[in-house]
N, C-alpha and C positions, 0 to 999 in steps of 0.2 A: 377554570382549567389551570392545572400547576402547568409550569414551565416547562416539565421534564412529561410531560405529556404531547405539549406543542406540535413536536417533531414525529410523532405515532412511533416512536421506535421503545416505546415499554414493551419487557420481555421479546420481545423481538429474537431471532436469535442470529448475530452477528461473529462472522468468522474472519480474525486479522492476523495477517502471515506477516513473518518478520516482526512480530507485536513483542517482544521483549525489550526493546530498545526502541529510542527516535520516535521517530513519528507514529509509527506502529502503535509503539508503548501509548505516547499522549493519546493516539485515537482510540485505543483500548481503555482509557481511562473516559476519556469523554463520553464513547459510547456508553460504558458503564454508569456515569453522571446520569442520563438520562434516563437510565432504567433499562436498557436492552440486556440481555444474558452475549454476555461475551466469550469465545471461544479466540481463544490467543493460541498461535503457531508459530513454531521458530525452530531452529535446527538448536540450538543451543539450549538446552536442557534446564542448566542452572540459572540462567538468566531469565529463563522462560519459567519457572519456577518462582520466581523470589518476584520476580514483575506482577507473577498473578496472586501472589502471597501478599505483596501492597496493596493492589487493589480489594478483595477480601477483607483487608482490613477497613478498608472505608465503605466496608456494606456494600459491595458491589457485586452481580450476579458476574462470576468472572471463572475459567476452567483453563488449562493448560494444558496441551497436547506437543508433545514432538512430534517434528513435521520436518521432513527434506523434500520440499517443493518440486524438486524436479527428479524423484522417489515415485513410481505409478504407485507401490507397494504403499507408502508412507501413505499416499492420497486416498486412494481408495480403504486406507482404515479410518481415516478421518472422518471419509463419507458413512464410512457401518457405524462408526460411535456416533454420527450426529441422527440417523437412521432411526438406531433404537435410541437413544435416550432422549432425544426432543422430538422426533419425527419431522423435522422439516431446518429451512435453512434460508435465512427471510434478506440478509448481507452479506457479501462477500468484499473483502478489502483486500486484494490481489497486491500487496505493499514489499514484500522481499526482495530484497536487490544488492547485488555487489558493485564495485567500479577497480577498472585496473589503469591507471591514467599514464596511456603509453600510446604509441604512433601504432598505424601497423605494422611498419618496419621494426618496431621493437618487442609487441605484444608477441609471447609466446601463443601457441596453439591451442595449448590449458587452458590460460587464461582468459581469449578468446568465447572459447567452449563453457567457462565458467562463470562468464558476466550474461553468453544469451541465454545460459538455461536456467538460471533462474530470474530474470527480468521476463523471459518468452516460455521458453516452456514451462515453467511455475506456472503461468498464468490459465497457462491450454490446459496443462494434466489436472489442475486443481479443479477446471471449469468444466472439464469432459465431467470429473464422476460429483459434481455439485449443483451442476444445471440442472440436470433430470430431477433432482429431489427438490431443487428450489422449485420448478415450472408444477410437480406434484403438488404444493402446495400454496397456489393460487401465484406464484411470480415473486419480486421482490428484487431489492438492487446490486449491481456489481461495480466495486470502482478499483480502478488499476493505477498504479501508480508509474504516471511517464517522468516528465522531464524538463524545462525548458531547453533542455540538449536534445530532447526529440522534436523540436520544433525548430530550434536551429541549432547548427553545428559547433562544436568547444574542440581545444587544441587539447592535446595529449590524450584523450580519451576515445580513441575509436569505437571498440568494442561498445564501450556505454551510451555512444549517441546512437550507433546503430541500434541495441537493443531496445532503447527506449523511442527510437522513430516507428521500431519496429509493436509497440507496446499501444504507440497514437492510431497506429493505423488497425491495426487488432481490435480495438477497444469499438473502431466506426463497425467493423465485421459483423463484432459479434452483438452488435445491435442490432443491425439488421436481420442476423440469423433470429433470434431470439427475444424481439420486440412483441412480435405474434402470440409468446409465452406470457407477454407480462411480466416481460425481465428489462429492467432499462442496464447497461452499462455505460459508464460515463469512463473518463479517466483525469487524475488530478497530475499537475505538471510543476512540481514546486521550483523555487530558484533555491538559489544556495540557502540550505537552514542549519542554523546551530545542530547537528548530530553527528554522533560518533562517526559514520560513514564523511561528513564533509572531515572529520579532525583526520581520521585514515587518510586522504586524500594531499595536506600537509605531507605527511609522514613518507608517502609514494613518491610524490617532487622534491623531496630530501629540503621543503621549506619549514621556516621557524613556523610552530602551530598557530602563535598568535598574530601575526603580522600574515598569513594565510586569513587568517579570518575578516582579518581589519579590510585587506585588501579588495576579496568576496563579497563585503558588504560598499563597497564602493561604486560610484555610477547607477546607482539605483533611485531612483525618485525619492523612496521613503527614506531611504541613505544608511537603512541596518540588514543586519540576518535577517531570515524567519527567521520564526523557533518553530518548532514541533507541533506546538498549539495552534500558530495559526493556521499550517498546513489541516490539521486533524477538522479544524473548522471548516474547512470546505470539504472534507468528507462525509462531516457529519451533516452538510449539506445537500450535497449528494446520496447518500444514505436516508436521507428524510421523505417526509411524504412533502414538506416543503420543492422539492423539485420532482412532484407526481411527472410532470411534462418533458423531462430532461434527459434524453438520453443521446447515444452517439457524438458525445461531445467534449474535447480539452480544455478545463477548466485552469488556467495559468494561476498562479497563487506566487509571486516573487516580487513583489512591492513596486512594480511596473519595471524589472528588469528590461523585459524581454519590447517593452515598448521605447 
């Protein structure tokens, strides 16, 4: 047995939101390593493009679709192209997410409104019109991306601990709704990882980007960032037939952060 079989995820068809960038991107890659048919989603057109235009280049089963997550309209076309052209839909990687790192006393109402719905409602709308087609075609895995701020609480960031408290406890739901299907959903909960969204997050608290990062990797056991990769590796964990038995569960990935 090669390697890229191990995992049962050849052709498979796996769908990753937010997949132009960060972790998304590396998980979009990895998956493609293995041999799965990747379906990459992002609001961002041109990034979402040239991301799936690299991978292609390394022989990977890879396709790009825009997608605004918390769009019924966007979602529900995503489900008719996956419909007819593959007939079914074997992963979902629920990974989209913004941060506004402000109190509540200072977050506007926008912004608010714009960190829950796509952390929470991405996750509902995409899974209302993707469940039924996954569950049509024998089951298959969901993994959502929380937080270790959904497990415990961080300063300046309201909006984002709620929605990803709100993302851990979703994730136990819709296991339970949906276990019966032969749908496991898990959810991954990274700590601070080198991506564009940790560099934004500098940029928001008006800190120097690199002394922000230096800082972020501090008090950690391992004593660095993630990256991307490593996060994508416990997806692709989860994703796997390696965790047949795994569902309704917070998988922490932050170098023993949160311990």
């Amino acid at each position: 047995m090669v390697i890229r079989d191990y995992f049962g995820l050849k052709d498979k068809v796996c769908v990753v939101t937010g997949g132009a960038s960060g972790i998304g991107l590396a998980t979009a890659n990895l998956l493609g390593e293995v041999g799965a048919q990747v379906i990459i989603l992002d609001i961002n057109e041109d990034n979402g493009q040239k991301a799936a235009a690299e991978l292609q280049e390394k022989e990977y089963k890879v396709e790009f679709l825009k997608c605004n997550v918390t769009n019924a309209t966007d979602c529900l076309a995503v489900r008719d192209h996956l419909e007819t052209n593959y007939g079914s839909v074997d992963v979902m990687f629920n990974n989209a997410g913004v941060i506004r790192r402000k109190s509540v006393v200072d977050l506007d109402e926008s912004d608010w409104d714009l960190v829950l719905d796509v952390s929470l409602k991405g996750i509902y709308l995409l899974s209302k019109y993707l469940i039924p087609l996954m569950a049509s075609s024998g089951g298959g895995s969901i993994i959502n991306t929380g937080s270790g701020w959904g497990i415990k609480g961080g300063d300046q960031a309201a909006a984002y601990c709620a929605a990803k408290a709100g993302v851990v406890n979703l994730t136990k739901a819709m296991a339970i709704d949906h276990g019966p299907q032969n749908i496991r959903v898990n959810c991954i909960c990274p700590g601070d990882t080198d991506t564009p969204l940790l560099r934004e997050e500098a940029k928001q608290l008006n800190l120097n980007e690199q002394s922000f990062l230096v800082s972020s990797a501090k008090g950690r056991p391992l004593e660095r960032l993630g990256t991307p990769r490593d996060i994508a590796n416990g997806v692709l964990f989860l994703a796997s037939d390696l965790s047949s038995w795994v569902s309704g569960t917070d998988l922490i990935v932050d170098g023993g952060g949160l311990a």
